[in-house]
C-alpha positions as CSV (number, residue, x, y, z in Angstrom):
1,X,92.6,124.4,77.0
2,X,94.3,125.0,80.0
3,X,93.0,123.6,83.9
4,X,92.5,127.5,84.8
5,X,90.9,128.5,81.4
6,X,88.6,125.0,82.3
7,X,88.0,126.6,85.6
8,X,87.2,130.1,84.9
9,X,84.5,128.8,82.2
10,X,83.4,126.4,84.8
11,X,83.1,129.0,87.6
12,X,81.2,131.6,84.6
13,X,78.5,129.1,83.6
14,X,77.4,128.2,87.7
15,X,77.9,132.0,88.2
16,X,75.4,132.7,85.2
17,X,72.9,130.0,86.4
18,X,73.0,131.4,90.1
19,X,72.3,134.8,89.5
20,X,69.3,134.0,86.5
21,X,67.9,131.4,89.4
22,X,68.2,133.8,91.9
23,X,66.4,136.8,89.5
24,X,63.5,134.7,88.8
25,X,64.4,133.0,85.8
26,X,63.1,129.2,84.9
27,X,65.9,127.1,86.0
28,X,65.6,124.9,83.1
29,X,66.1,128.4,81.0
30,X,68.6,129.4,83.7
31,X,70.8,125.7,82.9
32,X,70.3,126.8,79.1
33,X,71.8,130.4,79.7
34,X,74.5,128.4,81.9
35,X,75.2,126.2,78.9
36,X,75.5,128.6,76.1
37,X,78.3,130.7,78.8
38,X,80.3,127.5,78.7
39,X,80.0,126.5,75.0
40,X,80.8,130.1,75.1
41,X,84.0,130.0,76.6
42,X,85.5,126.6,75.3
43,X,84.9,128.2,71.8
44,X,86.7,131.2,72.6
45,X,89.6,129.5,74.6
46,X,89.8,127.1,71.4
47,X,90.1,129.9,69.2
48,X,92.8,131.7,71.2
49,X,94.8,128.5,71.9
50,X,94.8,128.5,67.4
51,X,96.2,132.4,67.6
52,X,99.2,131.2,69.5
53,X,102.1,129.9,68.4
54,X,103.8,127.1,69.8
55,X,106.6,127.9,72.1
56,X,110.0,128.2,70.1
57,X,112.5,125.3,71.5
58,X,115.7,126.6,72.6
59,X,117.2,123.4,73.5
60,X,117.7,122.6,69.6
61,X,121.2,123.1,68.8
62,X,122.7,121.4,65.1
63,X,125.2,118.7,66.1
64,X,128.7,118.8,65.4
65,X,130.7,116.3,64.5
66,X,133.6,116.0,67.4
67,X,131.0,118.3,69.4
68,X,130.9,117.5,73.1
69,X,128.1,114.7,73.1
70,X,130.1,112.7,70.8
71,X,132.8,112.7,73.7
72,X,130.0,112.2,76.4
73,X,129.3,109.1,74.8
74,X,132.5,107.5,73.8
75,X,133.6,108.1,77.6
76,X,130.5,106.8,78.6
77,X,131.1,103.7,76.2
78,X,134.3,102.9,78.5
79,X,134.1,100.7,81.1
80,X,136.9,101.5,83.7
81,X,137.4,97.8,85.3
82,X,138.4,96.7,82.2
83,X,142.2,97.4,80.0
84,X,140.8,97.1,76.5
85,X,138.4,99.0,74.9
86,X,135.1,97.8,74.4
87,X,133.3,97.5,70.6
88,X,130.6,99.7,71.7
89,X,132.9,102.7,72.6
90,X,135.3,101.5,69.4
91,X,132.1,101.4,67.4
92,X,131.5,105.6,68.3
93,X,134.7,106.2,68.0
94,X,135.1,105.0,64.6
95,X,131.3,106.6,63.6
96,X,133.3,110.1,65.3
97,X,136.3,109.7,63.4
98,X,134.7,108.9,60.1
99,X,132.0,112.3,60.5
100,X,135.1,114.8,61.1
101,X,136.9,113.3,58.1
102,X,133.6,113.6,55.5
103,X,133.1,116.9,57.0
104,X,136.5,118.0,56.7
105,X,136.4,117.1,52.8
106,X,138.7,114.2,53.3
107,X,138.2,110.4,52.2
108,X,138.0,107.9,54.7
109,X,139.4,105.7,52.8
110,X,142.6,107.5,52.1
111,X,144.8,106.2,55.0
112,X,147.6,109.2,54.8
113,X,144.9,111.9,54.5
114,X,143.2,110.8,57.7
115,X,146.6,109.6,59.6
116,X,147.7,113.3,58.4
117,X,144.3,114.8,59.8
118,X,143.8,113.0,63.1
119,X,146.9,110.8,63.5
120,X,147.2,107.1,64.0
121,X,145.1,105.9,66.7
122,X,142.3,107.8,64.8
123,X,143.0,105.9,61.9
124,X,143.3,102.5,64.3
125,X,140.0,103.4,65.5
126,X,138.4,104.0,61.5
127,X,140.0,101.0,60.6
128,X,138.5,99.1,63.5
129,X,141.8,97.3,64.8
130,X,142.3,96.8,68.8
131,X,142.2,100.0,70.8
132,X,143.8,101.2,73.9
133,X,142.6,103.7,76.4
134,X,145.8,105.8,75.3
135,X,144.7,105.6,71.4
136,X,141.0,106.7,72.9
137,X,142.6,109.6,74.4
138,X,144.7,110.9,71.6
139,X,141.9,110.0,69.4
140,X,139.6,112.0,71.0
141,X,142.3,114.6,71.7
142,X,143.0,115.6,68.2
143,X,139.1,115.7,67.2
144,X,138.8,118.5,69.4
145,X,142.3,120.3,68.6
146,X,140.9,120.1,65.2
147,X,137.5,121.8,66.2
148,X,139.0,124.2,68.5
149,X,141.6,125.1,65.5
150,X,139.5,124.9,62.1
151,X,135.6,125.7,63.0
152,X,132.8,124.2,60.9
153,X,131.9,126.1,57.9
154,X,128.3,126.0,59.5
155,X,129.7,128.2,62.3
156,X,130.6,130.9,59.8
157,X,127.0,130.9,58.3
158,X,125.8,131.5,61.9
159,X,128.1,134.5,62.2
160,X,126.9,136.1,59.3
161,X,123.1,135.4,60.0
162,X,123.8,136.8,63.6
C-alpha cells in the first residue's frame, strides 16, 4: 500500500469517528465504526494492489556478444599509466573473443578459423599471450566490424516479431 493510499484510509477512519461522535454516537461504538472504515480500506487497497500488474522493465535488453558493455568494460579494465595490458582487461578480452567465435558457429580452438574471423591479436588475446594496447584496439576493432557487418541471428528474430 502506498503512503497516500495509508493516508486517505487514515484521514476516512478519524473522519468516520468525528462525525458519529459529533451525531451522538457512543464513542467506543464511534472508534468501532472508525475501525471497520480502516480495515475497510487496507482490504480494498490490498486487493487492488493484487489486480495490478507489476510495471514492465524497459531497461532489460538481451546482451550481445561484442555489444557495447563488453567494450565499456575491457576499456575500463585498462589502466592508462601503464604500457602493458593488464590480466583483468586480457581476461575480458579473451571471455569477448571466445563469445563472438561460439556465436558465430566457429571453434575456438581452431586457430585459422578464428585468426580468419577476428585476426591475430584476437587470437593473441584467446590464446592468452602478452597484449599490447595496439592488439586491444584491433581486437576490439574487428569485434565490432563483425557486428556492424554480420548481425546476430537474434536480431532477425526481433525483426520478424516487430
Amino acid at each position: 500500500m502506498t503512503r497516500r493510499r495509508a493516508l486517505l484510509v487514515a484521514a476516512a477512519a478519524v473522519a468516520t469517528l468525528v462525525v458519529l461522535v459529533l451525531i451522538g454516537v457512543e464513542p467506543v461504538f464511534a472508534l468501532a465504526w472508525a475501525v471497520a472504515v480502516a480495515v475497510l480500506g487496507v482490504v480494498l487497497a490490498l486487493a487492488d494492489h493484487a489486480r495490478t500488474p507489476p510495471p514492465q522493465r524497459l531497461d532489460v535488453v538481451r546482451h550481445r556478444a561484442g555489444g557495447r558493455s563488453d567494450v565499456v568494460r575491457i576499456a575500463a579494465s585498462l589502466d592508462a599509466r601503464r604500457g602493458p595490458v593488464g590480466s583483468a582487461a586480457s581476461s575480458r578480452l579473451r571471455r569477448l573473443v571466445e563469445r563472438v567465435v561460439r556465436a558465430r558457429g566457429v571453434d575456438p580452438n581452431d586457430d585459422g578459423a578464428v585468426e580468419q574471423l577476428l585476426g591475430t591479436a584476437a587470437l593473441a588475446a584467446l590464446r592468452g599471450s602478452a597484449l599490447t594496447r595496439a592488439d586491444v584496439r584491433d581486437a576490439v576493432a574487428r569485434v565490432e566490424r563483425l557486428q556492424r557487418a554480420e548481425p546476430h541471428p537474434s536480431d532477425d528474430a526481433k525483426e520478424r516479431n516487430a
